[in-house]
N, C-alpha and C positions, 0 to 999 in steps of 0.2 A: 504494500500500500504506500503511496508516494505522498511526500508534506509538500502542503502548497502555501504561495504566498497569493496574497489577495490585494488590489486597490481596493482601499472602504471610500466611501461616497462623495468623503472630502479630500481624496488624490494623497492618500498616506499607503505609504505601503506597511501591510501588516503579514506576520508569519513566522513559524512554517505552521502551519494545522494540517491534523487530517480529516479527509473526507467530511469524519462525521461530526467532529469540531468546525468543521466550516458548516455543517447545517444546523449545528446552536449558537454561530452567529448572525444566521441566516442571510446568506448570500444569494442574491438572484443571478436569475437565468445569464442579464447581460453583464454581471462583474467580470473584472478583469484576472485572471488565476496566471499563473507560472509554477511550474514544476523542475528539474533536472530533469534534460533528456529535453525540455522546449526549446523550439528554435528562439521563438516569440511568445509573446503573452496570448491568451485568447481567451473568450467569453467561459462563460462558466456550463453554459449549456451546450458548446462544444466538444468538451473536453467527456470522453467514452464513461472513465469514472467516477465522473460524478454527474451523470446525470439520475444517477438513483436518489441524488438528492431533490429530485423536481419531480417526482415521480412518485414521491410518497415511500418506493423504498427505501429499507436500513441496509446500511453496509456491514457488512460483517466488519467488527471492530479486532483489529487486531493489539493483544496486549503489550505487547512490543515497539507499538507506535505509540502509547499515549504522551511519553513526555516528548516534552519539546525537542526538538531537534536542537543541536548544536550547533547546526550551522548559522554563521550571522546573519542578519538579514541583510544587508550591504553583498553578498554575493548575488544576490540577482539583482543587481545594479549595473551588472554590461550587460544587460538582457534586455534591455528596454524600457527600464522603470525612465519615468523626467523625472530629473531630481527636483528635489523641495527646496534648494538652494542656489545659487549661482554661484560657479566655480570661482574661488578666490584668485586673487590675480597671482600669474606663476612668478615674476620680478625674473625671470630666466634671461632675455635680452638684454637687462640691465644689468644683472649679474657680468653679464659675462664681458659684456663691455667697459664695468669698472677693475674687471679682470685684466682686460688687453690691452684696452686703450695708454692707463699710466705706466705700463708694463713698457710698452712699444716706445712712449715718450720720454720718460725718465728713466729707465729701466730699473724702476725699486720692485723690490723683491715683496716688500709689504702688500702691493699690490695681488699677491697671490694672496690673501685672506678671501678673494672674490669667491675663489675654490669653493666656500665654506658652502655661501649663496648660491654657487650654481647646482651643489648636493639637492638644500632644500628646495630651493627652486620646479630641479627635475623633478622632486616627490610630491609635488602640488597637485599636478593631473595625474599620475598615478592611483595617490590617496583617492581622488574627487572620483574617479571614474570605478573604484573598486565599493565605492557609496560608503567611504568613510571619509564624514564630510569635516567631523573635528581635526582629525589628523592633518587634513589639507590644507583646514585654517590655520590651524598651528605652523604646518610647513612654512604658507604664505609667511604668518609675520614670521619664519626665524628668514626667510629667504630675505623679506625687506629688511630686518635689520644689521644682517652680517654684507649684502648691498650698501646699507648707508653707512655701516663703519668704512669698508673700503671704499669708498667714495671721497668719505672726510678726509680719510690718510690720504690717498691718493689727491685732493686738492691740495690739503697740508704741504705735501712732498713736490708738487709743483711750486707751490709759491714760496718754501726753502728756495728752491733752484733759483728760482726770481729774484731774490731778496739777493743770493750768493752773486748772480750773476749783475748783478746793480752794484752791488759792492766792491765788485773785483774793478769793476769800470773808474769806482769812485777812487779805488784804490790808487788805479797806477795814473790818473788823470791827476792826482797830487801828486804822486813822485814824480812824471813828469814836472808840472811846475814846481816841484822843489830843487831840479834838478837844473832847470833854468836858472831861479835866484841864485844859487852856487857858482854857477858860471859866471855871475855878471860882478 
């Protein structure tokens, strides 16, 4: 006997139940079900085994299936469920451009902390599409925040250079003119 997940009325996904747990919550004909082994989702009165539940027939209850299944509900989340949330933003592009960019310019090595961001980054749409929707947020902000450290450094470490490179000008621009008054 196979556990199904259900759309209830307000677009939640609920599950796994069996059969005959889905007809004491009593799900009609055109609910949405998924099982293992579906391609897609489909109506409730599609689906061979439970139409006994529309029929007035009892399914033979197996004892083996009453508890819950194990499995999370977030696995049938690449099967077609719309999520309840909108995918947190991955910062993957940003990542990786505070990766290379000050890398390429200055060549500081700090710049590699980007690494951190492109990790969390990657695992954003991973988490979101596997319907673990906390994990993705979480992803998200560690993505934005190890992004905006190497961001900061990486401005920091330019405007050193700046600062070094204005100095040095200032520097020999006096010893030149000290080098003049000597002479004279």
């Amino acid at each position: 006997m196979n556990r199904y997940f259900y759309i209830d009325p307000e677009g939640k996904q609920k599950g796994t139940f069996s059969p005959e747990e889905l007809r004491q919550v009593q799900i009609k004909k055109d609910t949405l079900v998924w099982t293992q082994g579906m391609e897609q989702w489909m109506r409730a009165g599609e689906v061979e085994e439970l139409n006994a539940l529309f029929t007035g027939a009892s399914p033979a209850a197996d004892p083996l299936q009453l508890q819950p299944s194990s499995e999370p509900v977030r696995a049938a989340a690449s099967y077609g469920t719309v999520p309840s949330s909108p995918m947190p933003k991955t910062w993957l592009v940003e990542s990786i451009l505070v990766t290379i960019l000050p890398f390429v310019l200055c060549s500081s090595f700090l710049s590699l902390l980007g690494i951190i961001a492109i990790v969390y980054a990657a695992q954003v749409e991973s988490f979101f599409n596997r319907g673990d929707f906390a994990a993705s947020a979480e992803a998200s902000r560690s993505a934005a925040k190890w992004t905006k450290i190497a961001m900061w450094i990486a401005i920091g470490w330019i405007l050193l250079i700046i600062i070094a490179i204005i100095l040095v000008f200032v520097f020999v621009g006096s010893m030149s003119g000290l080098g003049e008054l000597l002479n004279t």
